[in-house]
N, C-alpha and C positions, 0 to 999 in steps of 0.2 A: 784186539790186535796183539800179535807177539809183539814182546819187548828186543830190543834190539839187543844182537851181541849175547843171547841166550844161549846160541850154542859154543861146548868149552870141549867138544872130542876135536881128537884130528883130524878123525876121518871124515868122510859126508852123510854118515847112516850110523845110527845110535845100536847096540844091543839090547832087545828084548828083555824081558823079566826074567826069562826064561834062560838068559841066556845066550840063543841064536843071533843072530849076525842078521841085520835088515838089508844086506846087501845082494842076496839070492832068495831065488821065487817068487811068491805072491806078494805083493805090496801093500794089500790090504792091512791095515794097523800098523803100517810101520811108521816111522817116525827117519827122515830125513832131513841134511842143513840145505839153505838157500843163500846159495852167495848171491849177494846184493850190493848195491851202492848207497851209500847215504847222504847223497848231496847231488843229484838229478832230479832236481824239479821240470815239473809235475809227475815224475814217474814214480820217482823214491827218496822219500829225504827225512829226515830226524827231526821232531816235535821234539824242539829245545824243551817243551813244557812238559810234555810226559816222558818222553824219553822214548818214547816210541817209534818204531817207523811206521810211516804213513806214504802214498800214493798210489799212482793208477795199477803200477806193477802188483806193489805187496797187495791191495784187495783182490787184483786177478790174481796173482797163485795162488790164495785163500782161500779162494772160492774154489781154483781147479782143485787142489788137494781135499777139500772136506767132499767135493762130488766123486775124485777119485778115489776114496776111500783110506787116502793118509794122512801121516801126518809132518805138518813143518814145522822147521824152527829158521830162524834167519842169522846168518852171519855177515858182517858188515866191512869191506874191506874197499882199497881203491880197483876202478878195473882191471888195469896191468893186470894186479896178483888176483882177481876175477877171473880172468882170460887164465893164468898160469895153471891157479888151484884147478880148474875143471878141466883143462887140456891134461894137467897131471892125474885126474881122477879122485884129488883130495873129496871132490866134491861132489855129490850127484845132479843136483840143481842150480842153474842160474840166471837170475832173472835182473838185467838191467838196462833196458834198454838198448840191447844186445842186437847187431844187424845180424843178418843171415847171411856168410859170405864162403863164397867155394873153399875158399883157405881153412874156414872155421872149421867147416863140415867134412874136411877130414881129417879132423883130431874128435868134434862135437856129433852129437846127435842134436836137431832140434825140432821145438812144436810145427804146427802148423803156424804162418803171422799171423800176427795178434795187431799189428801197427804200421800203416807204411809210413815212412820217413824219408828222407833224403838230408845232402848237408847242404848250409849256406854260409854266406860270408854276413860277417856283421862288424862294421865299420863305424867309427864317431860321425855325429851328424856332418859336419863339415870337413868330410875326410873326398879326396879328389879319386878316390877306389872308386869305379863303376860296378868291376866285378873280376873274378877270377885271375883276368891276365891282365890284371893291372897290381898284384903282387909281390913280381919278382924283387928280389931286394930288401921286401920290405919283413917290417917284425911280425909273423902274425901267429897267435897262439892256436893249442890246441890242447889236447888230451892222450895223455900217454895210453898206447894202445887200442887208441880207438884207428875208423876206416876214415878220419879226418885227416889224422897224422900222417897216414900210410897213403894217403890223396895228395897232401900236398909237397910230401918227399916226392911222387912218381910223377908229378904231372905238371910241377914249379919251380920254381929257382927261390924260393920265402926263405927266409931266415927262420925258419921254425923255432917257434919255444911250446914244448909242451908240457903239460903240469899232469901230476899226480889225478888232480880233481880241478874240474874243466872252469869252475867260478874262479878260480884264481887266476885265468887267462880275461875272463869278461874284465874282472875289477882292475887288472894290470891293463887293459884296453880302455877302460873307463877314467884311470888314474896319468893317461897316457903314457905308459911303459911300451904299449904294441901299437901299432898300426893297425891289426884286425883280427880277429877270429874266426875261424872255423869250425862247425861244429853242427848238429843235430837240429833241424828246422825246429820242431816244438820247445825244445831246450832253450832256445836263441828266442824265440817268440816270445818266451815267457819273461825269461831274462829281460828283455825290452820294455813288456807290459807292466811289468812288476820295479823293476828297478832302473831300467835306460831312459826311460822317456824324453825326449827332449836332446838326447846324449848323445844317444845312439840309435844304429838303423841297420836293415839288412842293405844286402845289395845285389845286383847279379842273380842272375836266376839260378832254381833249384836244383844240386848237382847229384851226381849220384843215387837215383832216388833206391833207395833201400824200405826192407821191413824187416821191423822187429820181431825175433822173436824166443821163445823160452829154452834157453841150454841145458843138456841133457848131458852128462858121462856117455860116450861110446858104446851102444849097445846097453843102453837102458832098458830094463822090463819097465818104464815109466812112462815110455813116449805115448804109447797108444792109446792108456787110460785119461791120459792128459788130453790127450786130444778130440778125446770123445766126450771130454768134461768142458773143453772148451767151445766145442762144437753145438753144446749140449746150452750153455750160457748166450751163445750169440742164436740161439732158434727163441727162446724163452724171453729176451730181453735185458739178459741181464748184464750184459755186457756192456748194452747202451746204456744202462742204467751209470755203471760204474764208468764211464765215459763222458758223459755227461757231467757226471760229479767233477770232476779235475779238468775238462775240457770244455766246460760251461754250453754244450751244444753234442746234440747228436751225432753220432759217426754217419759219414756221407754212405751212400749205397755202394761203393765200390771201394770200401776202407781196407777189406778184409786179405790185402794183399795179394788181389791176382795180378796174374800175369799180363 
């Protein structure tokens, strides 16, 4: 596993021994950064213990870039400046749990999905919320720069509070600071399984359903190889392999975000 926070250029793509710029032509042996998140469980989050990053995301670009023929290094930041650095080009890769959404896609390039998701409400157990439009008014957190925050600016009246990194909305929901959360169905699950239990609970049914998938700089020579490496992981098995790992169960037959 790369170590976290390895890479120290500004840019998104290292120079060659040689010299050359990994930013033009073949990609083969080049070495590029992966903006990533380090606190979205189960996709990407930092092994206090080794110091490493770990989840579903970092194994799959791992795996895509060694079949693609390159190579990564990972840099660790919040989305906001996720979203920033790749729309500015600082960065050629980014991988977080990232929707695919028309707005993106013309500043981004991206994979083919990798994940469908949508967002849901998640509320304390004895919260009087059924769902969506029982929020106006009320506190409910979210994530700066995600398509949660930008949902429920356009489609509510909530007092929005949104944080840097999205666990700081669950535990201000948890410590009753908020009323509710908005946020990423798998994210919120886990959150639940792992540390709500008892606390807390979704609500309302699945909004926006979205898929995830890998961000590219505009006019990347990266996308295609990418795609044919991950193409290439879900005919073989290995996708479910690494799915299974983090999501304790097979991807369903119809995971692969079609339409």
């Amino acid at each position: 596993m790369v170590s976290l926070m390895l890479a120290l250029a500004a840019c998104g793509t290292k120079e060659n021994a040689d010299g050359g710029s990994n930013g033009d032509g073949d990609s083969k042996g080049k070495t590029y950064t992966v903006a990533t998140d380090s606190n979205f469980k189960p996709f990407e989050y930092l092994n206090t213990k080794t110091g490493e990053l770990e989840g579903f995301d970092i194994d799959l670009i791992t795996e895509i870039a060694k079949r693609a023929g390159y190579e990564i290094e990972f840099e660790s930041m919040d989305f906001d400046g996720l979203l920033a650095g790749m729309q500015g080009g600082r960065y050629e890769i980014g991988i977080a749990g990232m929707s695919i959404t028309p707005e993106r896609e013309e500043t981004l390039d991206f994979s083919i999905p990798y994940y469908d998701s949508g967002i849901i409400l998640m509320v304390p157990e004895d919260s009087d919320i059924e769902s969506i439009d029982d929020v106006d008014g009320k506190k409910i957190g979210s994530r700066q720069g995600s398509t949660s925050e930008s949902f429920l600016g356009e489609n509510t009246e909530a007092q929005v509070e949104a944080y840097p990194e999205i666990v700081t909305a669950y535990m201000n929901l948890a410590n009753g600071k908020l009323d509710g959360a908005l946020y990423d169905v798998p994210n919120v699950q886990y959150f639940i399984a792992q540390e709500g239990k008892g606390k807390l609970k979704t609500t309302g049914e699945i909004l926006q359903g979205e898929s995830y998938g890998i961000a590219f700089k505009k006019g990347s020579e990266l996308v295609d190889d990418s795609n044919e490496a991950l193409e290439s992981m879900i005919k073989d098995g290995t996708y479910a392999e690494i799915y299974e790992k983090y999501f304790g169960e097979k991807p369903g037959d119809d995971w692969l975000g079609e339409e």
